[in-house]
VOROSE-532556 format. One line per 10 residues: number of its first residue (from 1); their letters; for each residue z negated, x negated, y negated of C-alpha. Coordinates in steps of 0.2 Angstrom, whole numbers. Layout:
BEGIN
NUM> a> Z X Y ~ ... $
This chain:
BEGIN
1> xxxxxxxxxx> 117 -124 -701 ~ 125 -112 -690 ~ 138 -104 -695 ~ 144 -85 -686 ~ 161 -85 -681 ~ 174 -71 -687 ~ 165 -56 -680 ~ 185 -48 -677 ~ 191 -63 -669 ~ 178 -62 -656 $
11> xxxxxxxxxx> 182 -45 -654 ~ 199 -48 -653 ~ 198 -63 -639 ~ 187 -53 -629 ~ 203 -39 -630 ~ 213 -53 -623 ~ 201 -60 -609 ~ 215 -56 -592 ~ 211 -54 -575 ~ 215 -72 -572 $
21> xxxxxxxxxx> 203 -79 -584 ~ 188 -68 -577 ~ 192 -76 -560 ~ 194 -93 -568 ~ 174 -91 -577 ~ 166 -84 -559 ~ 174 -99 -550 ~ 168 -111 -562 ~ 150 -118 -561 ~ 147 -121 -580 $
31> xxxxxxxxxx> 154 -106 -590 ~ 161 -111 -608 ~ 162 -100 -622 ~ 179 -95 -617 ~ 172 -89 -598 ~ 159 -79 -608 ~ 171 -68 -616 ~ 180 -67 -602 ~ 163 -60 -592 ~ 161 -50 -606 $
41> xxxxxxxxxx> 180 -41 -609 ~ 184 -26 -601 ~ 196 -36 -590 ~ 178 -40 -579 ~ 171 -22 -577 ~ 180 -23 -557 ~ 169 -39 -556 ~ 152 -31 -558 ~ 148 -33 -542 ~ 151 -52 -540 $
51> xxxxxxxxxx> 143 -55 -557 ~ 128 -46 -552 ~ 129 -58 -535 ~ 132 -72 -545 ~ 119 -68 -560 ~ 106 -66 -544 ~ 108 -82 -535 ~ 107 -93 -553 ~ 90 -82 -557 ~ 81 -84 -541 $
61> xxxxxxxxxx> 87 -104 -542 ~ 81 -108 -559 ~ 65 -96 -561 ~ 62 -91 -540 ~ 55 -73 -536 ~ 47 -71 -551 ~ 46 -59 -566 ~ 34 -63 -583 ~ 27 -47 -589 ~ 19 -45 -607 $
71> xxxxxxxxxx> 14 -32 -621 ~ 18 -31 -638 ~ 3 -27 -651 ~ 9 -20 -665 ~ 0 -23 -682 ~ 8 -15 -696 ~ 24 -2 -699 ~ 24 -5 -718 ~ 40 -12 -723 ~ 48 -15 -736 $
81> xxxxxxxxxx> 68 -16 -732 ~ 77 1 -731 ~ 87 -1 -712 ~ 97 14 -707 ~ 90 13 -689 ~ 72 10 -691 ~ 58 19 -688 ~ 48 9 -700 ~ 61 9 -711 ~ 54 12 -731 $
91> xxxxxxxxxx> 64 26 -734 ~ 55 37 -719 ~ 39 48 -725 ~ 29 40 -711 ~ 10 38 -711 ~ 10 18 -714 ~ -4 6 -708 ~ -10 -11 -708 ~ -23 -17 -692 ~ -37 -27 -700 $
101> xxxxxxxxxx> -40 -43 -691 ~ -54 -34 -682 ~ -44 -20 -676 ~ -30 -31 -673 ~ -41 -43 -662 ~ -48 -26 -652 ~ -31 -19 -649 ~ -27 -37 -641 ~ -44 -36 -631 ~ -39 -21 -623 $
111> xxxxxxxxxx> -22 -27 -616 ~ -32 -41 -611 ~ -42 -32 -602 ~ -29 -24 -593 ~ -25 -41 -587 ~ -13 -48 -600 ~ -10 -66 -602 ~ 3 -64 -615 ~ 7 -54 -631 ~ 18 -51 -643 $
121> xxxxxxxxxx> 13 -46 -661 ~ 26 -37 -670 ~ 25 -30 -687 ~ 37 -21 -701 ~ 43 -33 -714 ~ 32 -33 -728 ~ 22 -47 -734 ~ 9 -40 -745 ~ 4 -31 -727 ~ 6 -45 -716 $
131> xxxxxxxxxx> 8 -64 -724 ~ 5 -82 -717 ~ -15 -81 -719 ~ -15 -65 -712 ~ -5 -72 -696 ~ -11 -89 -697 ~ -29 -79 -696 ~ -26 -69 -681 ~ -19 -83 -671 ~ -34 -94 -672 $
141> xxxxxxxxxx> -44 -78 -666 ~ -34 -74 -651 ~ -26 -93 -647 ~ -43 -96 -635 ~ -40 -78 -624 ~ -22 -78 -619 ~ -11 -87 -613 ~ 4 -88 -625 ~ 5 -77 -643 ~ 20 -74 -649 $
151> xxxxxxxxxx> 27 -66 -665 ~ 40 -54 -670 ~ 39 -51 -690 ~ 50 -55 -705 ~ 59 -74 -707 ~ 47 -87 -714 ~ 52 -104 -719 ~ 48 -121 -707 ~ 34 -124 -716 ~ 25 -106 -712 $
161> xxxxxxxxxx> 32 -106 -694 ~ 23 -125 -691 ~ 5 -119 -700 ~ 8 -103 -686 ~ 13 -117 -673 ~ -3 -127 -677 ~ -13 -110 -676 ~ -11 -106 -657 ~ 6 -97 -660 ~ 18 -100 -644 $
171> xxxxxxxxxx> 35 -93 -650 ~ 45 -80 -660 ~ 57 -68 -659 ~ 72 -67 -675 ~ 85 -52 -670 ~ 101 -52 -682 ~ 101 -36 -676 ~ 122 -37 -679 ~ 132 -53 -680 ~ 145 -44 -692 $
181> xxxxxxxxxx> 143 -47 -709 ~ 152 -32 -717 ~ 142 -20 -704 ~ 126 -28 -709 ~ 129 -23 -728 ~ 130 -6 -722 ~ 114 -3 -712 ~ 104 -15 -722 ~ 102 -7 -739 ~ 88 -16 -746 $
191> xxxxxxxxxx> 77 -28 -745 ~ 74 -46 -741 ~ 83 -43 -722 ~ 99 -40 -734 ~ 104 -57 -735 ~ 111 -61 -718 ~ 113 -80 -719 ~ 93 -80 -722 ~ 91 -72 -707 ~ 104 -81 -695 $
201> xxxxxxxxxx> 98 -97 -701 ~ 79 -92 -695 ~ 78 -99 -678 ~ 82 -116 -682 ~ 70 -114 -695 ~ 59 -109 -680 ~ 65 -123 -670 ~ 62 -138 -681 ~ 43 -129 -685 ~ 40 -139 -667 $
211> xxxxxxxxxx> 39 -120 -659 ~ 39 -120 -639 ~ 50 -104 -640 ~ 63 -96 -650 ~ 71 -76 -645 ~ 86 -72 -652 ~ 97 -54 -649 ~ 106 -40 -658 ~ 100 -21 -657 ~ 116 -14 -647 $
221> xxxxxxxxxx> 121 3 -654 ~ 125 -6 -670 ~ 142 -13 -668 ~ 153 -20 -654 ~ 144 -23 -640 ~ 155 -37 -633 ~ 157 -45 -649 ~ 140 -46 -651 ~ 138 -55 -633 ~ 148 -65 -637 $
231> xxxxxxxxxx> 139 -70 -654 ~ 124 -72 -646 ~ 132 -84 -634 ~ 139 -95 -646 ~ 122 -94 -659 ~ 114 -99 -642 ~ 123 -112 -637 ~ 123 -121 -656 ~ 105 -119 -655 ~ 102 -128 -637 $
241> xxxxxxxxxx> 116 -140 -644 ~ 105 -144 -659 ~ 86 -141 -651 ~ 89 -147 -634 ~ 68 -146 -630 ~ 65 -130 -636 ~ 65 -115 -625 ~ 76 -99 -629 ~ 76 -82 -624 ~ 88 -69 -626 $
251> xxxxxxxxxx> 85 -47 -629 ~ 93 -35 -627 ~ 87 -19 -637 ~ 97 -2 -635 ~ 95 8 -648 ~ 80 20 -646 ~ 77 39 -654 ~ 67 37 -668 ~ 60 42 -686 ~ 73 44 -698 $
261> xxxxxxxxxx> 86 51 -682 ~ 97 39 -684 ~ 112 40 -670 ~ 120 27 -663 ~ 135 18 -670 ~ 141 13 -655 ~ 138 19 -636 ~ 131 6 -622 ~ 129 12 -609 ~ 117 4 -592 $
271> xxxxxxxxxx> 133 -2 -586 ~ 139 -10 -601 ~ 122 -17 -604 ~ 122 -24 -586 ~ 140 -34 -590 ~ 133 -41 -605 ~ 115 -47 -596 ~ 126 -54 -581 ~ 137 -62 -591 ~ 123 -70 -601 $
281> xxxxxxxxxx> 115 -78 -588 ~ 132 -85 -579 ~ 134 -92 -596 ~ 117 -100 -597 ~ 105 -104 -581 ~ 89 -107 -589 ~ 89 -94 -603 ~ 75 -80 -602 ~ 82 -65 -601 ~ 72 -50 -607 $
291> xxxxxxxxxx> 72 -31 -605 ~ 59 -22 -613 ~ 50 -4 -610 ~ 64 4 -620 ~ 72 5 -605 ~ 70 18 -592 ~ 61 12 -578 ~ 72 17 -566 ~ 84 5 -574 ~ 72 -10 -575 $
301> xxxxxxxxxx> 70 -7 -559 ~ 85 -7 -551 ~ 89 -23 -564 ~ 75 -36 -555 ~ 82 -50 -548 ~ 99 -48 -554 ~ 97 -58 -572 ~ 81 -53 -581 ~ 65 -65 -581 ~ 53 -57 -594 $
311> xxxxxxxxxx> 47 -37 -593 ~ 36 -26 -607 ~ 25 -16 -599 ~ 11 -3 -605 ~ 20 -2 -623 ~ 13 5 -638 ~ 25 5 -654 ~ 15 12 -665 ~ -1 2 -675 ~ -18 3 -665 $
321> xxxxxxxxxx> -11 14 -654 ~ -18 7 -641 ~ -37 10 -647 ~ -36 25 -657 ~ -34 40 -647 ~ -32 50 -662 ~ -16 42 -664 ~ 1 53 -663 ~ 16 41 -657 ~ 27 55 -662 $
331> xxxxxxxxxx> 21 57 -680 ~ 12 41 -681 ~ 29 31 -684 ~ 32 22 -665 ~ 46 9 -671 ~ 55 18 -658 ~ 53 28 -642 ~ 47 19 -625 ~ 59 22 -611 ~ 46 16 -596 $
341> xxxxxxxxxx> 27 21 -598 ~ 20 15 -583 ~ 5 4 -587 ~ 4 -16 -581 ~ -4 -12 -564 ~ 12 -1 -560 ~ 26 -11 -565 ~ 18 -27 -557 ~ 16 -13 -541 ~ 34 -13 -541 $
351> xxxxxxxxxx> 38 -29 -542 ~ 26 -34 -528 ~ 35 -21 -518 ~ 51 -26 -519 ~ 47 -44 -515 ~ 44 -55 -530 ~ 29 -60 -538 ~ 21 -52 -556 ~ 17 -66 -567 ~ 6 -64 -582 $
361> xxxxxxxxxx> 0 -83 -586 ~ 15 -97 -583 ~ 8 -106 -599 ~ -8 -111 -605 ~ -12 -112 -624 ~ -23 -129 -621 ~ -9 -138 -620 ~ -2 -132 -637 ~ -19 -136 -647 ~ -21 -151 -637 $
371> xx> -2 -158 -643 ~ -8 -154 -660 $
């Protein structure tokens, strides 16, 4: 299994990274590890310009003028791990709910109806609230209406992640949140998503499930921005190394106000988070690149074309609140603030006006159930 290298050593090469070896990893064609911490050191900020040059060209060569767009549907903010940074965290006096399959399926219908072809459900971690039946059941409702459903809730084993698989599910989404150990202790007082290696060994479990698509990140705020780059990189490349047919896609979640008011450990700012997107996609060409509605749209923006292939749009964090107009995100626990409201029609406006086409079906699920 993977195995996360020394989270100070990274740290450390990064610090070392010159001017010479960020010039040596834009000239070469295939980027190592050691070019990524170059990209990602200090050393490179002159650089931005010609790794946002660089970053473009790859982009529009391996993906062309075209961005995905999805929505996430959130379908429960019970949890029961206690995470410093969390809105749903089970230490916040939130008022906690659990979509039935009916309300789940309606709040899907909707985005649906807003012309979305793929969907993300996402959930706290609890799994008396949301368990593989509960999942498994939910997928065979909505496999036949979209295009692609993918998942973002607590680690199962292989054998959960294949019975999802076999229901319609396309991917799913595992953030370590931090890639060092001794900081993970600290934000992660409780529960199952204490044990780190569990969670670091969850996309090969994924992987060897037989799912089309495994999303892998760390929430920056936590730790050392570059470090955690750099950690993604080389959990990245051990995975492709390991699962050469399954499709990955890297995130990149700023931290977000939310319920609980917990500030930031550490500051990323655009620029940093530009670097590190950049850097990423020198490093690898066909990864997906995603940047999500926790962004200001100003930002998301100004970042198409440059690196990123997959955009949120229209985001609700908070359980039915897409439905329910009775619903306050403020009070009625959002896992975090949106940065960019604009709904589908609006972000995929944008896109169209600044020459590249909004995609919202580039997969079909009958070739999934058909394969099973």
């Amino acid at each position: 299994m993977f195995q996360s290298p020394d989270f100070k050593q990274l740290g450390k090469q990064i610090r070392c990274a010159t001017t010479v070896d960020v010039k040596q990893a834009l000239s070469t064609k295939r980027p190592d590890l050691n070019d990524l911490a170059a990209l990602i050191s200090p050393a490179a900020e002159p650089y931005l310009q010609q790794m946002a040059a660089r970053s473009s060209e790859i982009t529009l060569a391996r993906f062309g003028k075209t961005t995905q767009l999805y929505a996430p549907v959130y379908l429960s903010n019970y949890c029961t791990n206690r995470c410093v940074y969390c809105g749903f965290s089970a230490d916040n006096l939130i008022k906690r709910k659990c979509l039935t399959l009916e309300e789940a399926e309606k709040e899907a219908m909707i985005l649906h109806g807003r012309g979305f072809q793929h969907i993300l459900l996402v959930s706290g971690e609890a799994e008396n609230a949301v368990n593989v039946e509960y999942m498994e059941a939910i997928a065979l409702r909505l496999r036949d209406k979209f295009a692609a459903v993918s998942i973002e809730i607590q680690p199962m084993s292989t054998k959960h992640y294949h019975r999802l698989f076999l229901a319609g599910i396309t991917a799913v989404a595992v953030y370590q949140e931090t890639y060092d150990r001794d900081l993970y202790k600290k934000v992660h007082l409780s529960g199952k998503k204490r044990d780190y290696d569990y969670r670091l060994e969850t996309p090969a479990r994924v992987a060897e499930a037989g799912m089309r698509e495994v999303g892998i990140g760390a929430l920056l705020g936590l730790g050392d921005w570059r470090a955690e780059g750099l950690a993604i990189g080389h959990h990245l490349h051990w995975l492709r190394t390991k699962f050469w047919s399954t499709a990955f896609t890297v995130s990149f979640p700023r931290m977000r106000p939310a319920t609980g008011e917990f500030e930031p450990l550490e500051r990323v700012s655009e620029r940093n988070l530009s670097q590190l997107i950049f850097a990423l996609r020198l490093f690898d060409q066909d990864v997906g690149l995603i940047v999500s509605t926790r962004e200001e749209a100003r930002y998301r923006d100004g970042m198409l074309g440059l690196g990123p292939t997959r955009y949120s749009a229209g985001s609700c964090t908070a359980p039915g609140g897409y439905g329910d107009s009775d619903i306050d995100v403020d009070v009625d626990a959002e896992q975090f603030s949106v940065g960019d409201h604009r709904s589908l029609d609006e972000v995929s406006t944008m896109i169209r006006e600044k020459g590249f086409d909004p995609v919202c079906k580039d997969w079909d699920c009958g070739f999934q159930i058909a394969d099973n």
